[in-house]
N, C-alpha and C positions, 0 to 999 in steps of 0.2 A: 595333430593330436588335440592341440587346445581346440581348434575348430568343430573337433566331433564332439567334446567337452559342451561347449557352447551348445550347439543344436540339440544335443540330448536334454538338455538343462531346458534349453526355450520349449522343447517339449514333455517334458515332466510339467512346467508352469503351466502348459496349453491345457493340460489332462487335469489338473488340479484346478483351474478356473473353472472345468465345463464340470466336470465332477459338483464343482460347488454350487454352480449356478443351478443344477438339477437339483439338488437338495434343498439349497436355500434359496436360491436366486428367486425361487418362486411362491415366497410367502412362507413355506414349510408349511401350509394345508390345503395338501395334495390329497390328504384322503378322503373316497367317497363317504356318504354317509346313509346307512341302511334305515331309510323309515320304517318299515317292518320290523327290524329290531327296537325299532326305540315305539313303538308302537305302545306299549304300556305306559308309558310318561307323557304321549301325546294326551292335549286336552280336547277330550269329545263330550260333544254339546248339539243342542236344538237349538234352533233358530228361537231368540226372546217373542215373548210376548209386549213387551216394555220395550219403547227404542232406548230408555235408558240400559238397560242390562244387555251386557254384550254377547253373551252364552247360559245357557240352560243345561246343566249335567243331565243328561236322559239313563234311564234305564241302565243298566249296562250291557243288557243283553241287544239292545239296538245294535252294535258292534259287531262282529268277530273275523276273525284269523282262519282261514279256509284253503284248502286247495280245491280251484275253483278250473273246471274246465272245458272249455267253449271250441267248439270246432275240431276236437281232438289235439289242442293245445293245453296244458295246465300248469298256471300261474299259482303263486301262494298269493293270496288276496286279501282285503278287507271286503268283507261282506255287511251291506246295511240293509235290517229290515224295512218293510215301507213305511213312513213316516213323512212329512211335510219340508222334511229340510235336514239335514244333518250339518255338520263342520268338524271338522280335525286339524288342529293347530298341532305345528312342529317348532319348538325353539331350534334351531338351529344357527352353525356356522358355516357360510356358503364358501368352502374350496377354491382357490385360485381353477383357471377352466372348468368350473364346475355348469352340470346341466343337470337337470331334474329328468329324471325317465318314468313313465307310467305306462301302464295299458289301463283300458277304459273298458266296460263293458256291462251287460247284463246277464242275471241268470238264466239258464235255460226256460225255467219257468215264465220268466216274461216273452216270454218267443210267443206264446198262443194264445195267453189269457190277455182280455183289451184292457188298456191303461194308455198312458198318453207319455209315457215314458219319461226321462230324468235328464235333468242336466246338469252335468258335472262343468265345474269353474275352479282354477286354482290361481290363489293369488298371493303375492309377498308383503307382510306391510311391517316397517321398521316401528311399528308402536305411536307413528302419525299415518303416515299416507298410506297407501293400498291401492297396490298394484296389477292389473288383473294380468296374468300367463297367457290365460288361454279359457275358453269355454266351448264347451259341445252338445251338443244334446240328441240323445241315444234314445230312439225307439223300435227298438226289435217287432213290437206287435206289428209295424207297418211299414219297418224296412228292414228285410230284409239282409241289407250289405251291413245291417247293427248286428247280428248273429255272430259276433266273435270279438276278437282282444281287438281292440283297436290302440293300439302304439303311438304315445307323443312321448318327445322329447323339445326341453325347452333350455335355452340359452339364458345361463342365470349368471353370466360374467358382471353383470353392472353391480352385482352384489358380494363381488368376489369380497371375501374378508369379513364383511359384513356380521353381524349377528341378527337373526331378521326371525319373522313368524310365518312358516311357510302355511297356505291356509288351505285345506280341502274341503271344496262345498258340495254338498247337492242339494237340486231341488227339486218338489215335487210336479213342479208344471211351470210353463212359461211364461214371461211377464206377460198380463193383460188376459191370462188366461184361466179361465176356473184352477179350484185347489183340486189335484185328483193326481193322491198316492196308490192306487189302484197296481198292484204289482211293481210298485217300484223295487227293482232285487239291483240296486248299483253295486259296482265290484271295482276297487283301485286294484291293479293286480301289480305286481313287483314294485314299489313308490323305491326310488331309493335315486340321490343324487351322483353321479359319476362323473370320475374326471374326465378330461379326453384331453 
């Protein structure tokens, strides 16, 4: 009797460690965090004219919130009108296994009209260095396989815990190349970091 005593106790303990270890063992910030919603407190800006000044507030209407749909897929999106450059800073706290998810893409509009198309770049910087994720650069007028969401996902564990500036760029043409916003219609479609 005591011996069944004993194992049911060693496992209530077992079930109460693992119990904990899930809730807390793992930081306790486990939750993802929806760019999109926090969309309105992101700081959106143009690229300076001054290397001194770090951002330029644009317009506001440069911006918005769209359900946006490419290929018979439809994402809720930020949509940027053409312009030379944009940036969208996030404060954030990066999640224990957290990873950043996007789709990438263009408006249908830039499918036919010629332009030289955009490249998106997202980067982390704790308020010194700056990290680049990832860059791509998406030109529907001349390829083709750029006609719809293009999905990354990026592994942002080194910053788990962190409080960092998640940064989204575009630009209007590629280094070493003429300035030409010429249909640039970029679209971040779902931004939102998730645990896994």
């Amino acid at each position: 009797m005591n011996s069944n005593r004993a194992v049911l106790t060693a496992v209530v303990v077992v079930v109460v460690l693992i119990l904990g270890w899930l809730l807390f063992g793992r930081g306790g910030s486990g939750d993802g965090v929806d760019l999109l919603a926090r969309f309105e407190g992101a700081q959106r800006c143009t690229p300076p004219a001054s290397p001194d000044v770090s951002c330029v507030s644009p317009d506001p209407a440069l911006f918005s919130v769209v359900d946006a749909t490419l290929q018979n897929e439809t994402q809720r999106a930020i949509a940027i009108t053409p312009t030379v450059g944009t940036r969208i800073i996030w404060r954030v706290q990066v999640p224990d296994d957290g990873w950043l998810r996007v789709s990438l893409g263009m408006q249908p509009e830039s499918w036919v009209k010629e332009g030289d198309g955009v490249k998106f770049l997202v980067g982390v910087s704790d308020g010194g260095a700056f990290d680049t994720l990832f860059e791509q650069h998406l030109h529907p007028f001349a390829n083709e396989a750029d006609r719809k969401w293009i999905p990354l996902t990026v592994d942002l564990s080194t910053y788990a815990g962190e409080t960092v500036d998640l940064i989204f760029n575009t630009y209007s043409h590629l280094p070493g190349q003429p300035e030409d916003h010429r249909n640039d219609l970029p679209l971040w479609g779902n931004p939102e970091i998730v645990v896994r």
